[in-house]
N, C-alpha and C positions, 0 to 999 in steps of 0.2 A: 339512944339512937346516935349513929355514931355522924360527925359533922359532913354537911353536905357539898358540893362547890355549886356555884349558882346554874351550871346547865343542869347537874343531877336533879336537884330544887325543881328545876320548870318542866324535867321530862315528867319526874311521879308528880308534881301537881297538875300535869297537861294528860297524863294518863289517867288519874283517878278520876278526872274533874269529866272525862269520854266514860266513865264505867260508870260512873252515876248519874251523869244524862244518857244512857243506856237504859239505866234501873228505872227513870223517872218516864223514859218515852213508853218501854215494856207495861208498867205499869198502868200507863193512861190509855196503852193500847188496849192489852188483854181484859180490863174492865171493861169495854166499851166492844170488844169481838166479840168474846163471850158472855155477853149479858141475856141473849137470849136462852143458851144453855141454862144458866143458872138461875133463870129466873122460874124453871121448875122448884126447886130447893126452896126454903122458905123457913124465918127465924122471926120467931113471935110474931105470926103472923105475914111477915113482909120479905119478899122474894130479897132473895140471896144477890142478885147482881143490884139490889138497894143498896145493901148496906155496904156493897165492897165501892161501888161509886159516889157514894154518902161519905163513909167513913172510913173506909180502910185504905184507900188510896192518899185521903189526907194523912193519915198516919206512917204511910210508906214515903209521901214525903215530909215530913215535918227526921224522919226518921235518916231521908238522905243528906238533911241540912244540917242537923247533929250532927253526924260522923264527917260530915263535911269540914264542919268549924273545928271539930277535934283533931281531924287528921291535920287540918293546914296549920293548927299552931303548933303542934308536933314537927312539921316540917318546915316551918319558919325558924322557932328557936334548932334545929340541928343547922339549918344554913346560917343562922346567928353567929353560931360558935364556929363557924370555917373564917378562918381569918381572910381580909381583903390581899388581892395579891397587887404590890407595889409597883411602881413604874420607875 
């Protein structure tokens, strides 16, 4: 990645950081809209809007926290290596 200057750094960290509380709100909505839909659907016994508000939703986030911490230390060390500009 090629080196950042410190407003490039806060715009894509101020943008990604809006797209994954996007993913994270979407995801706590659409569990919770359509639970009644899916709660036709049924896996080993137990409706479909169980397990996505059980389990799959934790794993949608544990999933936006990862690419979280990976993308910002990707974008730390590129604004590491832009050198400070003097006075």
């Amino acid at each position: 990645m090629a080196p950042l200057t410190r407003t490039q750094h806060w715009h894509k960290a101020r943008r990604m950081t809006a797209l994954l509380l996007l993913l994270w709100l979407l995801t706590g909505f659409c569990a919770a809209f359509f639970a009644r839909e899916l709660a036709g659907l049924s896996v080993f016994g137990w409706p479909l809007s169980f397990y996505l508000a059980a389990q799959g939703a934790s794993l949608v986030y544990l999933g936006i926290i990862a690419f979280y911490a990976w993308r910002m230390r990707r974008l730390d060390r590129a604004a590491r290596q832009q050198p400070e500009p003097r006075a």
